[in-house]
N, C-alpha and C positions, 0 to 999 in steps of 0.2 A: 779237748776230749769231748767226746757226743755223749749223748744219754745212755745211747747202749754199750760204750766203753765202760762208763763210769758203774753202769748195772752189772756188767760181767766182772768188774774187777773188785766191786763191793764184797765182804763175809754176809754169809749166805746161812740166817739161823733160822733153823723152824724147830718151833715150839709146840708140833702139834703130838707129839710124844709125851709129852711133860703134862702132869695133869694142871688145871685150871686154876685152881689158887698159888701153882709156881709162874705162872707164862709172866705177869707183869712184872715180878721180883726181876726176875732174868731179865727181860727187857729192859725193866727201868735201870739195875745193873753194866749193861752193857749201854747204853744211852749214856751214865755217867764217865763212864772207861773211854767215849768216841773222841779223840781229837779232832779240833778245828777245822773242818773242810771234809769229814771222815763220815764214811756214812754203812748201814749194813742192807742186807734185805731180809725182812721178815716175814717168814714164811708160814699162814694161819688156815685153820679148818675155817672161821668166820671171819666178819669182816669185821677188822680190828678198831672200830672207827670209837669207842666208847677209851679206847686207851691213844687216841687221837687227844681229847680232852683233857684227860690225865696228868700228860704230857704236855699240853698248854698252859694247864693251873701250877706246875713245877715248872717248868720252864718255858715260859712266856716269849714269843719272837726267837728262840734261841735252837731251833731244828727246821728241818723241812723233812715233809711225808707227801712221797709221790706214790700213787698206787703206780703196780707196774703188773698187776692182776687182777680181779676182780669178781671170785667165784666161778662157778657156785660152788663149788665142792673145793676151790685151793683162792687165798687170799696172798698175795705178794705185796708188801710194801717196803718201799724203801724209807728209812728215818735215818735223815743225818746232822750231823752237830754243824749249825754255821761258823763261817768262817767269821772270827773278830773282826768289827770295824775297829779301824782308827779315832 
């Protein structure tokens, strides 16, 4: 599968509706919920990069975040749960 399969067939949330003390609950919500291999796109008014960290201090090695936009006015990332090693 390419990148841009796996971008088109990811859930597609934007949180730029939702006011700012809900975006990270949600997120980090649905981050708990992503099986193994599973990924979404997140879709922000800024650039999401401070819940980058957040998300490294809970869970350490255990996602990957590809930008797949990068303003100025709409932020796309992708966050997905890694697959288990053996």
């Amino acid at each position: 599968m390419t990148d841009a399969t796996a971008a088109s067939t990811a859930n597609v949330v934007d949180v730029r509706s939702l006011v700012p003390a809900q975006r990270h609950a949600k997120i980090f919500q649905l981050v708990n919920e992503l099986a193994p291999g599973a990924s979404f796109i997140l879709v922000n008014d800024h650039d999401p990069k401070p819940l980058y960290y957040q998300l490294e201090a809970e869970y350490p090695k255990q996602f990957s975040w590809t930008y797949r936009e990068r303003g100025p006015e709409v932020w796309r990332v992708e966050i997905g749960k890694l697959a288990q090693t053996a």
